[in-house]
C-alpha positions in Angstrom: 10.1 -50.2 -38.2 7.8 -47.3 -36.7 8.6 -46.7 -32.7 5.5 -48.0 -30.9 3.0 -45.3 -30.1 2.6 -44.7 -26.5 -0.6 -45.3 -24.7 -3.0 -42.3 -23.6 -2.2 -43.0 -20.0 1.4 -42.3 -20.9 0.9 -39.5 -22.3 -1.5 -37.9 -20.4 0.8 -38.3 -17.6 3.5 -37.2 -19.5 1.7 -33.8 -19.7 0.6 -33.5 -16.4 4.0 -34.2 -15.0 4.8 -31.2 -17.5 2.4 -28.4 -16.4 3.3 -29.7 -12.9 7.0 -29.2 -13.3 6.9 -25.6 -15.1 3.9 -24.5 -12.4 6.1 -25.2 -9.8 9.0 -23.5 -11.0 7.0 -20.4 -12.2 4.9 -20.2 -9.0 7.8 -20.5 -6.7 9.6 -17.5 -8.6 6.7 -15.4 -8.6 3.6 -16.3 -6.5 0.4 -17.7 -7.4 -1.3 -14.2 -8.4 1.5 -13.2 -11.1 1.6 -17.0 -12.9 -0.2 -16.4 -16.5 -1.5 -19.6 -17.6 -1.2 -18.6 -21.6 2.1 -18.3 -20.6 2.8 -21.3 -18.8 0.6 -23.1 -21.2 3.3 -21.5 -24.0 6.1 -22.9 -22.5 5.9 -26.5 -22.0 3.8 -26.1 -25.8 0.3 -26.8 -24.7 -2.8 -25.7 -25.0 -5.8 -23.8 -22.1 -7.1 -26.6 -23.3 -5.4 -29.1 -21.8 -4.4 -27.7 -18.4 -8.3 -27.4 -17.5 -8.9 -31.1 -18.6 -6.0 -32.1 -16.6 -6.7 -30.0 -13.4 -9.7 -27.3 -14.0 -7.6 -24.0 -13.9 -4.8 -22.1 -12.2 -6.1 -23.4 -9.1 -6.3 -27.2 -9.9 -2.8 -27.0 -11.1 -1.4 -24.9 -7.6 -3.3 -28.1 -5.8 -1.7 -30.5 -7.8 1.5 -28.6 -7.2 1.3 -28.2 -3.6 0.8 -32.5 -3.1 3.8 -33.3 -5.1 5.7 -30.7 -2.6 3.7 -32.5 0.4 4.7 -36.1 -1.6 8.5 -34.7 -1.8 8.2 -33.5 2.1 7.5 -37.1 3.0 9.6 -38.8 1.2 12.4 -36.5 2.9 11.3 -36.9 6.3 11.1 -41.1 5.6 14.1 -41.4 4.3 15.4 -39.0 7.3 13.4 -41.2 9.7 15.2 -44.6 8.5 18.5 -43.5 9.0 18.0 -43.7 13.1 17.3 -47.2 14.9 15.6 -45.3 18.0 12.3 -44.9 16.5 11.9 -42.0 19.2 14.5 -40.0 18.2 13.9 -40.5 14.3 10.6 -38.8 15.4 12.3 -35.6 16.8 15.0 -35.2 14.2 12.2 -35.9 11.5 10.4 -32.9 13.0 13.7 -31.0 13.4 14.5 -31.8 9.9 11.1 -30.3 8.6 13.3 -26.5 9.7 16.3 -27.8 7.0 13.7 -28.2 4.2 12.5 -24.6 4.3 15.9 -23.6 2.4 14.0 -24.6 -0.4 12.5 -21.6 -2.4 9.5 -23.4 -3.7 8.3 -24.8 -0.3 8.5 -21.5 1.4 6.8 -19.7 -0.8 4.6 -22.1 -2.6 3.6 -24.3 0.6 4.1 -21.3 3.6 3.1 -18.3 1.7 0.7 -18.7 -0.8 -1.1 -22.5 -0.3 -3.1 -21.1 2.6 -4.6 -18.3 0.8 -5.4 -20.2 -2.6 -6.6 -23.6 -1.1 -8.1 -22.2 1.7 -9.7 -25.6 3.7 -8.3 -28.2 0.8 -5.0 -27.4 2.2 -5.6 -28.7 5.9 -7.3 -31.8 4.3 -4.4 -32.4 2.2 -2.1 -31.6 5.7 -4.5 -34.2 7.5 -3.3 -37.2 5.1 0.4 -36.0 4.4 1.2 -34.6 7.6 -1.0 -34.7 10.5 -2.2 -38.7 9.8 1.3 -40.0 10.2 2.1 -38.2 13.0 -0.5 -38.7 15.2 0.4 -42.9 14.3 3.7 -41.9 15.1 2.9 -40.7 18.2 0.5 -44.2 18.8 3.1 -46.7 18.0 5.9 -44.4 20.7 2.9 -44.6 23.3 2.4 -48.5 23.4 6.0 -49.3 23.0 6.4 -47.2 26.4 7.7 -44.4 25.2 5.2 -41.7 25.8 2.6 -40.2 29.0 -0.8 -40.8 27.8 -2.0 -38.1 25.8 -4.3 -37.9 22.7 -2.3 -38.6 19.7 -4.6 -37.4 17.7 -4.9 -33.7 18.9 -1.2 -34.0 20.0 -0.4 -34.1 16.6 -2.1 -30.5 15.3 -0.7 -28.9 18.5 2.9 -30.2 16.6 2.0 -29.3 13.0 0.5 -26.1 14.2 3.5 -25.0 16.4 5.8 -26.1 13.2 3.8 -24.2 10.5 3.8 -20.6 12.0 7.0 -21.1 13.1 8.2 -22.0 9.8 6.8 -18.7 8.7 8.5 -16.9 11.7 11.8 -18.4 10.2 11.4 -17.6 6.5 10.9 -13.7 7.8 13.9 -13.3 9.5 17.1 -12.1 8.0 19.0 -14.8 8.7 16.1 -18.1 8.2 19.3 -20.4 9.2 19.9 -19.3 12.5 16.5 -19.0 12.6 15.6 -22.5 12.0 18.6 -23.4 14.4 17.3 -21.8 17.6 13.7 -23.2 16.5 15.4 -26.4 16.6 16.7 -26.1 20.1 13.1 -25.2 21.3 11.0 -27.9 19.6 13.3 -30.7 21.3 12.7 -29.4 24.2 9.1 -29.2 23.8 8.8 -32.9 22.2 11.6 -34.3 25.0 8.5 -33.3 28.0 6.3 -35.7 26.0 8.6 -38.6 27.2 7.5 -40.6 30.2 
């Protein structure tokens, strides 16, 4: 009996979840600027063709890249989050754990180094609903359950991101990003602790 063919959905995803896979790898080893496409194209065995219809180009496919890194981020931080019952803590040490993540080689230089450069504007949009969104709510729920001054949530939340994004790339520059990331640590409580009320 022949297997049962598989549906053009499946296999369209099938080989975007491909060229997503190798990008990543190949653009966290070597930066966006010395990817060839022939080549990436070559080794998961497809054609130019089909990573423009799939995503438009080398730049399409970093974008597509760079949300499953922001999709992997949150998933991270959630689980992170669940594990306390103090929904105020889990706030900080979700933040805090944001400094851990950067061990990963694809994040720093995929998301810290390269993202802002190629996606220029896309890339605060696409901070806005993985990042900046959930934070600020965050931020909302801690303030009516009692837990916060009055402030704007909203613009609260970009002063947080901001102050966590260049100092994520003051951490990846030093020679040792672990102490680094540690003493970062020690500051951002401290900053997040004078929100209390």
């Amino acid at each position: 009996m022949p297997a049962p063919r598989r549906s053009r959905a499946a296999m369209s995803a099938d080989t975007t979840e491909r060229l997503i896979a190798a990008a990543r790898r190949q653009f966290a080893e070597k930066g966006f600027a010395a990817v060839v496409m022939d080549d990436l194209c070559a080794e998961v065995d497809l054609t130019r063709g089909a990573l423009h219809h799939h995503f438009g180009g080398k730049a399409g496919l970093f974008g597509a890249v760079v949300q499953d890194l922001l999709e992997e981020i949150n998933q991270a931080l959630d689980a992170r989050y669940d594990t306390h019952a103090d929904p105020w803590e889990g706030y900080i040490d979700t933040c805090l754990h944001y400094y851990d993540l950067l061990h990963d080689p694809a994040l720093r230089r995929i998301l810290l180094q390269d993202a802002p450069a190629v996606l220029g504007p896309r890339l605060r949009e696409m901070e806005e609903a993985s990042y900046i969104g959930p934070m600020a709510q965050g931020l909302v729920e801690l303030q009516d359950a009692g837990r916060l001054r009055a402030f704007d949530a909203v613009a609260m939340a970009h002063l947080i991101n901001g102050a966590m994004g260049d100092s994520g790339m003051w951490v990846i520059a030093q020679d040792d990003p672990q102490v680094a990331a540690e003493r970062l640590k020690t500051a951002l409580r401290c900053l997040l602790e004078g929100l209390q009320m």
